[in-house]
PyMOL Python script that loads the backbone (N, CA, C, O; Angstrom):
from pymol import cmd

cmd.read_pdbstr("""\
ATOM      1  N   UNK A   1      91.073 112.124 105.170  1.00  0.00           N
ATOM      2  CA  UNK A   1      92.192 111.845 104.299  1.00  0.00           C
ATOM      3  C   UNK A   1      91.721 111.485 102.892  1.00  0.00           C
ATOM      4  O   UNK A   1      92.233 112.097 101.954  1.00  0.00           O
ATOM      5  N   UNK A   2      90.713 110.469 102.631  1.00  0.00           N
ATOM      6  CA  UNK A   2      90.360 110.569 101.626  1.00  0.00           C
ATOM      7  C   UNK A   2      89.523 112.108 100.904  1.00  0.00           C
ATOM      8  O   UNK A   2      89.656 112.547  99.761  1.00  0.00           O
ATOM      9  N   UNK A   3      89.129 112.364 101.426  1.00  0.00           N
ATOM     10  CA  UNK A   3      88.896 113.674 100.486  1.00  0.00           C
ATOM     11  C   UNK A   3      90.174 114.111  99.989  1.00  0.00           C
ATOM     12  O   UNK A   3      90.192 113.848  98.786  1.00  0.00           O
ATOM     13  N   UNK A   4      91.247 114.651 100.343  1.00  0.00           N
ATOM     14  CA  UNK A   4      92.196 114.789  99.986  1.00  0.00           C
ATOM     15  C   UNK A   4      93.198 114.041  99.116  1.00  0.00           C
ATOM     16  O   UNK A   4      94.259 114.475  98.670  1.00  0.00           O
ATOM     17  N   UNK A   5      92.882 113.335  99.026  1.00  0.00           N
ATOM     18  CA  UNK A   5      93.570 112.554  98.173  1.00  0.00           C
ATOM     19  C   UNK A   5      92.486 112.739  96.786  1.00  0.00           C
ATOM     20  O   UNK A   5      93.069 112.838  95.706  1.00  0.00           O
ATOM     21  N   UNK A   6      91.287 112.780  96.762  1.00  0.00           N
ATOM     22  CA  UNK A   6      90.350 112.524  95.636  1.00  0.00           C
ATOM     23  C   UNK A   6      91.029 114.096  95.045  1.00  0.00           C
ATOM     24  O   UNK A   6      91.153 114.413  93.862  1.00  0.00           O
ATOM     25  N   UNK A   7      91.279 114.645  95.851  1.00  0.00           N
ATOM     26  CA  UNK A   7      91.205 116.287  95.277  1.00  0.00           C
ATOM     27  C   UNK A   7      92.454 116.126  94.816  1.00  0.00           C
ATOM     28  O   UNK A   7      92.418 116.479  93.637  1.00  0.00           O
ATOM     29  N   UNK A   8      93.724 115.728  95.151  1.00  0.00           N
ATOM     30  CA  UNK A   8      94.727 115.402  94.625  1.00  0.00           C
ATOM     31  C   UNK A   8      94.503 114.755  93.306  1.00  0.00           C
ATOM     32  O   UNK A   8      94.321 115.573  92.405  1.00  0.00           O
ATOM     33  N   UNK A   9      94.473 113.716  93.011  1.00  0.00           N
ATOM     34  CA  UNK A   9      94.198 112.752  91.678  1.00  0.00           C
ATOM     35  C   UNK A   9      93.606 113.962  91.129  1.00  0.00           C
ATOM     36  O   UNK A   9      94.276 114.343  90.170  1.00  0.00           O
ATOM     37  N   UNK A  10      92.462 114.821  91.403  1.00  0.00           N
ATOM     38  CA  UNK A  10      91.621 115.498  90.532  1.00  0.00           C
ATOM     39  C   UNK A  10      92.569 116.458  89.738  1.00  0.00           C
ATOM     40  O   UNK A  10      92.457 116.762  88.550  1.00  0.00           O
ATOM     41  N   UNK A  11      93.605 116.912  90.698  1.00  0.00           N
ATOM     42  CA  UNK A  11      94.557 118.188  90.513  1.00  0.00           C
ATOM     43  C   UNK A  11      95.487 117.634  89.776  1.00  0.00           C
ATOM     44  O   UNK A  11      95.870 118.297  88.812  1.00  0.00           O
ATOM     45  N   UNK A  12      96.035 116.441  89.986  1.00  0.00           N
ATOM     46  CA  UNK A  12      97.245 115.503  89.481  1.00  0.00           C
ATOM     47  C   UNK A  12      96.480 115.443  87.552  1.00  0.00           C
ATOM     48  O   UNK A  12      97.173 115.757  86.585  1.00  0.00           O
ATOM     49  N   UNK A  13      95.357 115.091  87.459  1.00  0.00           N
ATOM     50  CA  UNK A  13      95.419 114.532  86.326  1.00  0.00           C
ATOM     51  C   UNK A  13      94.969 115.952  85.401  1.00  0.00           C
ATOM     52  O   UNK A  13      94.910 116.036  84.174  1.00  0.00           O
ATOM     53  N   UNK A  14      94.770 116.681  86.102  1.00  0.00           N
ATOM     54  CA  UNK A  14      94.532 118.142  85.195  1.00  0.00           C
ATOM     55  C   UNK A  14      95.882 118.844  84.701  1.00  0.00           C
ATOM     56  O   UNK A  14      95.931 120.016  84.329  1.00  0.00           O
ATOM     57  N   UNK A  15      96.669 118.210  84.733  1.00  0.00           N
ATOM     58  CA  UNK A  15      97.932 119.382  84.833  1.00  0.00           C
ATOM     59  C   UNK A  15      98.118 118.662  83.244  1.00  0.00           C
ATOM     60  O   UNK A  15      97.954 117.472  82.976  1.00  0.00           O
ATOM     61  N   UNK A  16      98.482 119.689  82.366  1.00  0.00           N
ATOM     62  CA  UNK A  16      98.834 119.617  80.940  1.00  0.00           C
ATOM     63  C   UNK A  16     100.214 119.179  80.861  1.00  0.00           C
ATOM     64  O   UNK A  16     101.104 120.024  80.769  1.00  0.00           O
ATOM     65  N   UNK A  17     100.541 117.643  80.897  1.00  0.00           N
ATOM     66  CA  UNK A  17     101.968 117.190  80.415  1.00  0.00           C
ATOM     67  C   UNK A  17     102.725 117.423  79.563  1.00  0.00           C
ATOM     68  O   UNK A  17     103.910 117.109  79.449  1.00  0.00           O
ATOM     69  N   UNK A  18     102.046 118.005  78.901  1.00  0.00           N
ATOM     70  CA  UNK A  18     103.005 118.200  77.297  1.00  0.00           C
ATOM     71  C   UNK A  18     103.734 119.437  77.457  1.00  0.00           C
ATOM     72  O   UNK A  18     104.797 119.570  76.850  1.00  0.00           O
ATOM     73  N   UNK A  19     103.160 120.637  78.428  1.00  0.00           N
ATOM     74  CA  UNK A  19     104.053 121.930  78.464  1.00  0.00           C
ATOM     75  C   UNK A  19     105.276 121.407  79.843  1.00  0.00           C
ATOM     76  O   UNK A  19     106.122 122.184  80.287  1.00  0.00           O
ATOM     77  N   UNK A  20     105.145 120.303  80.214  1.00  0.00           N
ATOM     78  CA  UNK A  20     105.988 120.449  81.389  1.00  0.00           C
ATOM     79  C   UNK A  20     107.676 120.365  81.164  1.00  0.00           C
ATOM     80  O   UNK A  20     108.042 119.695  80.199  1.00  0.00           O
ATOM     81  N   UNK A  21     108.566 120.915  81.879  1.00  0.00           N
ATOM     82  CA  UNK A  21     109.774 120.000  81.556  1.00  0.00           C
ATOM     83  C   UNK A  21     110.211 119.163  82.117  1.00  0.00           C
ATOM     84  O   UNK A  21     109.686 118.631  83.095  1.00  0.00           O
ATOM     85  N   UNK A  22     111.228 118.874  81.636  1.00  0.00           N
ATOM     86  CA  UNK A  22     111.844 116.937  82.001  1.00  0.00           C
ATOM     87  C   UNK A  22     111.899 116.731  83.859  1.00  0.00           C
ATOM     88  O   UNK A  22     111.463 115.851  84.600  1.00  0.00           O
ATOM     89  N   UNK A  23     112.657 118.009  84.106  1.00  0.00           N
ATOM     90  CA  UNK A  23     112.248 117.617  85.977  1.00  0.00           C
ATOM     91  C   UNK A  23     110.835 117.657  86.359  1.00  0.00           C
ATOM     92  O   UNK A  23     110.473 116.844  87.210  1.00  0.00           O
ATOM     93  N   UNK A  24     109.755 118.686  85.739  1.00  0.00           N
ATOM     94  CA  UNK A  24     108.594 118.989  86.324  1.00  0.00           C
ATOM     95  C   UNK A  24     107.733 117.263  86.180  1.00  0.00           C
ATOM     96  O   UNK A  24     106.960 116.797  87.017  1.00  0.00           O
ATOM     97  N   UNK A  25     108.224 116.522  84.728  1.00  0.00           N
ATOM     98  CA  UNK A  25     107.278 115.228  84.672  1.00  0.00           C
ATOM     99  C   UNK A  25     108.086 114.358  85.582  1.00  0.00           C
ATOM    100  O   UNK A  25     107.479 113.660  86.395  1.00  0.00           O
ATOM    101  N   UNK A  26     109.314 114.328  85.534  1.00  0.00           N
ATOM    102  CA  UNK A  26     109.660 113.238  87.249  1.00  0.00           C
ATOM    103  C   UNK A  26     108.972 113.623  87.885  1.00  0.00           C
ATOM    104  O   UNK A  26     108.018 112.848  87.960  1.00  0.00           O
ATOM    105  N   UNK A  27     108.761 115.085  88.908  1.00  0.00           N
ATOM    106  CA  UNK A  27     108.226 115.094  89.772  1.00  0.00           C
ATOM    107  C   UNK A  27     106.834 114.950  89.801  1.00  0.00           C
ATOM    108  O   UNK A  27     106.318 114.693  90.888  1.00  0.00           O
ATOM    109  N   UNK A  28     106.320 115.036  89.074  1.00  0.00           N
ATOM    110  CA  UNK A  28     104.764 114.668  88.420  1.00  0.00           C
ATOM    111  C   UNK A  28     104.597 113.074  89.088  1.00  0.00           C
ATOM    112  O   UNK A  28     103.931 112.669  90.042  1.00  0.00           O
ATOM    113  N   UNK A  29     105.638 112.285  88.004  1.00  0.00           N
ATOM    114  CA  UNK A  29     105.665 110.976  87.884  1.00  0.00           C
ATOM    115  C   UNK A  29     105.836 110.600  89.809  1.00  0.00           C
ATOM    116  O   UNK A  29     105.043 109.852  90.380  1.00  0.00           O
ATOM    117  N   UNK A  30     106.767 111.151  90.381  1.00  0.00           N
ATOM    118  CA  UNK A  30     107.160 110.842  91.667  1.00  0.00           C
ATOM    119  C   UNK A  30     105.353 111.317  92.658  1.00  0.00           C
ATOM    120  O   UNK A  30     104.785 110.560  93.445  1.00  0.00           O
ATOM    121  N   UNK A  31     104.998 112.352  92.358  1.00  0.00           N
ATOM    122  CA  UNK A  31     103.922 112.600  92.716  1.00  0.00           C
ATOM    123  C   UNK A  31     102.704 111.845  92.846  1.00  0.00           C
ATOM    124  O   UNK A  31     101.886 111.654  93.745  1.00  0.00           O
ATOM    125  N   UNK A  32     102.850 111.490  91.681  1.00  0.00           N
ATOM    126  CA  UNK A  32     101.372 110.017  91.403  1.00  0.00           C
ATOM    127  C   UNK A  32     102.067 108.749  91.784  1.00  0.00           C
ATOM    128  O   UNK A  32     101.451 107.740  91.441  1.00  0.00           O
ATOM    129  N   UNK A  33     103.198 108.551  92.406  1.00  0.00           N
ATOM    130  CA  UNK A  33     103.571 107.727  92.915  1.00  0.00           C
ATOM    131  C   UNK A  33     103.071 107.300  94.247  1.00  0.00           C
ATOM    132  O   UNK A  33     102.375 106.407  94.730  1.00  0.00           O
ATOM    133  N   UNK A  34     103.909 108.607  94.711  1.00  0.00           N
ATOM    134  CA  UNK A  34     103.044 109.310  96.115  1.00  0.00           C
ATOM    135  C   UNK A  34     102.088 109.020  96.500  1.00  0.00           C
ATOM    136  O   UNK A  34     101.827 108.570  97.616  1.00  0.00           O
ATOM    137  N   UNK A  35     101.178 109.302  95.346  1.00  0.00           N
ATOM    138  CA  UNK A  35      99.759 109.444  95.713  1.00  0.00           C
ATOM    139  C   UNK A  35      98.931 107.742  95.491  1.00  0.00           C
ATOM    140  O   UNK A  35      97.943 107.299  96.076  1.00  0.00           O
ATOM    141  N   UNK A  36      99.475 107.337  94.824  1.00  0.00           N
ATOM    142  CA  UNK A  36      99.395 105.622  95.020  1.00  0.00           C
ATOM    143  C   UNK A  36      99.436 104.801  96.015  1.00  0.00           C
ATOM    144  O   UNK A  36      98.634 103.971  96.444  1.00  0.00           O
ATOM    145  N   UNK A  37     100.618 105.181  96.378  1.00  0.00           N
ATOM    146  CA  UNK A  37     101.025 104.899  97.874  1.00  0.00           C
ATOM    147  C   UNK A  37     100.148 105.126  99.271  1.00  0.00           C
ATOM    148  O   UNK A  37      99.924 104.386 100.228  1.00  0.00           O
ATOM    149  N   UNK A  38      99.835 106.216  99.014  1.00  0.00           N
ATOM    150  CA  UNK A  38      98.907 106.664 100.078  1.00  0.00           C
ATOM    151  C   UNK A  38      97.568 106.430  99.666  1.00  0.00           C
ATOM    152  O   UNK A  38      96.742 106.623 100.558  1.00  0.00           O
ATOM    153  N   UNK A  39      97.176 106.113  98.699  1.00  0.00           N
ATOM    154  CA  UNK A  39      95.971 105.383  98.612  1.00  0.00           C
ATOM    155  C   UNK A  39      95.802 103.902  99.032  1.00  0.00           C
ATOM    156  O   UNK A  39      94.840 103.304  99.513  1.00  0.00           O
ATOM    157  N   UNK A  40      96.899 103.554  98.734  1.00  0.00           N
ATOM    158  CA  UNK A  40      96.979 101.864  99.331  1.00  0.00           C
ATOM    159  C   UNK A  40      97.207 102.107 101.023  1.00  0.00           C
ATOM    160  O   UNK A  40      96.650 101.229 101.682  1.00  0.00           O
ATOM    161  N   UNK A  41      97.768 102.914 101.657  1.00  0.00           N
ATOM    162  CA  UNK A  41      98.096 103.150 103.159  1.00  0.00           C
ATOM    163  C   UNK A  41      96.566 103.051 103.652  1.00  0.00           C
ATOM    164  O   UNK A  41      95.950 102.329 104.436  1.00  0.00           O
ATOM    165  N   UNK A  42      96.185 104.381 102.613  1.00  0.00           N
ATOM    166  CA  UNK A  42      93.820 104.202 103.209  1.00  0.00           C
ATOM    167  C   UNK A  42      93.515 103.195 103.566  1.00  0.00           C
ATOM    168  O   UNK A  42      92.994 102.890 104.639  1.00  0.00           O
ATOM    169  N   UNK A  43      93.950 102.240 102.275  1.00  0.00           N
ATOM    170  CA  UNK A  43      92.935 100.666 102.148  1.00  0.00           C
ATOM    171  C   UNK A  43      93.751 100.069 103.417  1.00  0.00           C
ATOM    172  O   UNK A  43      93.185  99.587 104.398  1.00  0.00           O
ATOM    173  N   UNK A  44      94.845 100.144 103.299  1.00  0.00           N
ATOM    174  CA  UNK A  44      95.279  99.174 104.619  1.00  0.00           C
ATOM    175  C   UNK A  44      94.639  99.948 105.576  1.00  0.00           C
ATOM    176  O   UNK A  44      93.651  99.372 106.030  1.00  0.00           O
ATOM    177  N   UNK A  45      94.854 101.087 106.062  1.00  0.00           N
ATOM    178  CA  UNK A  45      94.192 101.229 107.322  1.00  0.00           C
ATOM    179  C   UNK A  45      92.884 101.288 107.769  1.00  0.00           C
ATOM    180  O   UNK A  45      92.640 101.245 108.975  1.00  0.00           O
ATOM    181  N   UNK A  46      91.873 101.397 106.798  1.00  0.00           N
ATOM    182  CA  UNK A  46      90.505 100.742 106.772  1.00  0.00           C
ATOM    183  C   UNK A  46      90.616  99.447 106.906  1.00  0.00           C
ATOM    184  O   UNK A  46      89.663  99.021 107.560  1.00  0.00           O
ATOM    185  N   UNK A  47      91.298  98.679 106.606  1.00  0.00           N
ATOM    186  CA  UNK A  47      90.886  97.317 106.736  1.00  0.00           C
ATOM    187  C   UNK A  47      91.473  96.470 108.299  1.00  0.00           C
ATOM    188  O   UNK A  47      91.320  95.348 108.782  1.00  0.00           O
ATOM    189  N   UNK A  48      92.336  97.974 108.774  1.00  0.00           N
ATOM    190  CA  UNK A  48      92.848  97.541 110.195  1.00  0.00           C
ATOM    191  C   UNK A  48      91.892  98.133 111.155  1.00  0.00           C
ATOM    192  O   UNK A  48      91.795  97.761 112.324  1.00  0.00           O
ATOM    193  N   UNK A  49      91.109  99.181 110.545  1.00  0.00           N
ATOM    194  CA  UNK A  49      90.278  99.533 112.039  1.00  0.00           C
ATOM    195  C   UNK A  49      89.195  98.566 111.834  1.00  0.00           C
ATOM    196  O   UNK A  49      88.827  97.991 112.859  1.00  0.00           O
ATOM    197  N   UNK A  50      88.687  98.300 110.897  1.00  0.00           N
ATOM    198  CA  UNK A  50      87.939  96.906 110.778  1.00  0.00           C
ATOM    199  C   UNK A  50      88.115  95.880 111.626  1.00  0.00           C
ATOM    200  O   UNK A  50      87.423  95.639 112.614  1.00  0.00           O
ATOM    201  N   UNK A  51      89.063  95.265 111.229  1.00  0.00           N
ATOM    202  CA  UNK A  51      89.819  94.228 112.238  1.00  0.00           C
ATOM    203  C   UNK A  51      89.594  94.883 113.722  1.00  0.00           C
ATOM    204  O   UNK A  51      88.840  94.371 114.550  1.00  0.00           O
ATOM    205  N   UNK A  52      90.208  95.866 113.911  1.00  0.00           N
ATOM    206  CA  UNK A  52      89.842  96.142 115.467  1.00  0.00           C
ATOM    207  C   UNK A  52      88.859  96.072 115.887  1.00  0.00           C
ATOM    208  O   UNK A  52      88.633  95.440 116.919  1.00  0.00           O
ATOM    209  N   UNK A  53      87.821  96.803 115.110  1.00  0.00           N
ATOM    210  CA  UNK A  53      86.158  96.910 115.440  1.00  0.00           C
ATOM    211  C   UNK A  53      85.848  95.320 115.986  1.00  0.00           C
ATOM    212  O   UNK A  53      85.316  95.001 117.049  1.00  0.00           O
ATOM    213  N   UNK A  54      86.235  94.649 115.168  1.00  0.00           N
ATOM    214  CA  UNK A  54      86.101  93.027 115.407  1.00  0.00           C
ATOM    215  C   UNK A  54      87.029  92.668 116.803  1.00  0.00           C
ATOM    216  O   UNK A  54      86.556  92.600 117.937  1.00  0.00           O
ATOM    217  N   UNK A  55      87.806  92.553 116.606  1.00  0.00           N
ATOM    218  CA  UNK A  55      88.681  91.803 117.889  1.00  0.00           C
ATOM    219  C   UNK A  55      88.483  92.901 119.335  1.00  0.00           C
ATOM    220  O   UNK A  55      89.036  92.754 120.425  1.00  0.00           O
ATOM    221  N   UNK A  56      87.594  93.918 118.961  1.00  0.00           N
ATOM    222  CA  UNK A  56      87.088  94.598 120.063  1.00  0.00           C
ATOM    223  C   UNK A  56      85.804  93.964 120.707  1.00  0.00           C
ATOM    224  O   UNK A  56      85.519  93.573 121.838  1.00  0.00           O
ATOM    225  N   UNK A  57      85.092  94.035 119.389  1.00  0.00           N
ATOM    226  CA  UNK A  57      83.686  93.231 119.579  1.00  0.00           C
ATOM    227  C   UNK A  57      83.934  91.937 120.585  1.00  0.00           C
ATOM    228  O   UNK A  57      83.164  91.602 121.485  1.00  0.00           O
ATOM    229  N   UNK A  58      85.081  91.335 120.262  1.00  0.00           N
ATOM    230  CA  UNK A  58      85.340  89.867 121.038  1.00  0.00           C
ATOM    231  C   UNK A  58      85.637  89.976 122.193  1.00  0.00           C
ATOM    232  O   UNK A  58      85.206  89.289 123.119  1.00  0.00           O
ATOM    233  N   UNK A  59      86.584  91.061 122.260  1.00  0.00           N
ATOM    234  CA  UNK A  59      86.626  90.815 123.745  1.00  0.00           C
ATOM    235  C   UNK A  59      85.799  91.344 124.594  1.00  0.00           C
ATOM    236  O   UNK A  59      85.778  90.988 125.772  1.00  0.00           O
ATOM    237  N   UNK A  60      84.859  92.441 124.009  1.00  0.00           N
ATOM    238  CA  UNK A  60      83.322  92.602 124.510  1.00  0.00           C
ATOM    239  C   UNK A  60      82.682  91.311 125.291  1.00  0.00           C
ATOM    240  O   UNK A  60      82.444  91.245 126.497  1.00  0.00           O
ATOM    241  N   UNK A  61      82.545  90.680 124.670  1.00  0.00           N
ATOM    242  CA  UNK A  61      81.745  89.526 124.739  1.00  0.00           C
ATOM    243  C   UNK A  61      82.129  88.821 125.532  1.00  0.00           C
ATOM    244  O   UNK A  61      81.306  88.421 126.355  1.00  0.00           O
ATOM    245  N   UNK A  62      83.794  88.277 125.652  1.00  0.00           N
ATOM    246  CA  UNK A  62      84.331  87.577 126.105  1.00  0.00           C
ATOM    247  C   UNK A  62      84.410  88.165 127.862  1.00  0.00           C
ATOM    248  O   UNK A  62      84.374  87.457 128.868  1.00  0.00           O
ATOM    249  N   UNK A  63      84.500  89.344 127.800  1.00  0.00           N
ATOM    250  CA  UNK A  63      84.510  89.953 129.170  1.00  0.00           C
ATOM    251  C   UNK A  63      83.055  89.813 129.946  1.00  0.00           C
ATOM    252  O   UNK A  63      82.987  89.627 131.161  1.00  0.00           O
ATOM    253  N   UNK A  64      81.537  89.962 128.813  1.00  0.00           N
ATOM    254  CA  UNK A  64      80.278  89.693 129.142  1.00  0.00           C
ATOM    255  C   UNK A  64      80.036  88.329 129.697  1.00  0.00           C
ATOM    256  O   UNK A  64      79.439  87.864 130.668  1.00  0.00           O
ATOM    257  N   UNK A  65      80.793  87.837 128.613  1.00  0.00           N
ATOM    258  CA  UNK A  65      80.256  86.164 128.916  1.00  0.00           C
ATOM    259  C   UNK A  65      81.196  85.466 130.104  1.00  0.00           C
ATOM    260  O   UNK A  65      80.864  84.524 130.823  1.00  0.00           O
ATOM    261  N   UNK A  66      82.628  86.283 130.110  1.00  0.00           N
ATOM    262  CA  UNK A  66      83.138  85.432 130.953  1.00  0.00           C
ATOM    263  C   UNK A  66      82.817  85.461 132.915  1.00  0.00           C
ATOM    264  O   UNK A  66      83.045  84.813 133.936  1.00  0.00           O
ATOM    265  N   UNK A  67      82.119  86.764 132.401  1.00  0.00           N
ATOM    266  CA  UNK A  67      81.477  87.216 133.825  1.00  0.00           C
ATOM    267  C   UNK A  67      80.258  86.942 134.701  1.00  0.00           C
ATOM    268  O   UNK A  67      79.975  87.406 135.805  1.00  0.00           O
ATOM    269  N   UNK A  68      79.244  85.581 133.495  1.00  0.00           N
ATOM    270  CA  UNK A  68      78.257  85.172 134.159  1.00  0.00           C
ATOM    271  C   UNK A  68      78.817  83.986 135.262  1.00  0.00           C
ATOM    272  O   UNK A  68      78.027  83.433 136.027  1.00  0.00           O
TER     273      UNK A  68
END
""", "prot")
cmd.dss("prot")
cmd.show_as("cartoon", "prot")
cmd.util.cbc("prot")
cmd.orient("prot")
């Protein structure tokens, strides 16, 4: 997903604003909205499989240790 998104921004910020018209820059504008959005969705969901990795790790342990 992130590749895609990098290639987006790349594509998003190449586009010449000045020839566009008034609907094409909303949707522009709505676009990099978009794409904001789903960059923050990344960070949250990296930071949730994180968390899992962790509260997996625990109950690893907890199942190891609770079994001596």
């Amino acid at each position: 997903m992130a590749d895609t998104i990098a290639e987006t921004v790349d594509l998003l910020y190449t586009i010449n604003q000045e020839n566009l018209t008034t609907d094409q820059q909303i949707a522009l504008g709505a676009a990099m909205a978009n794409l904001a959005q789903a960059e923050r969705l990344e960070q949250i969901n990296e930071r949730l499989r994180n968390i899992h990795q962790v509260l997996n790790s625990w109950a690893i342990k907890a199942t190891v240790d609770g079994g001596r």
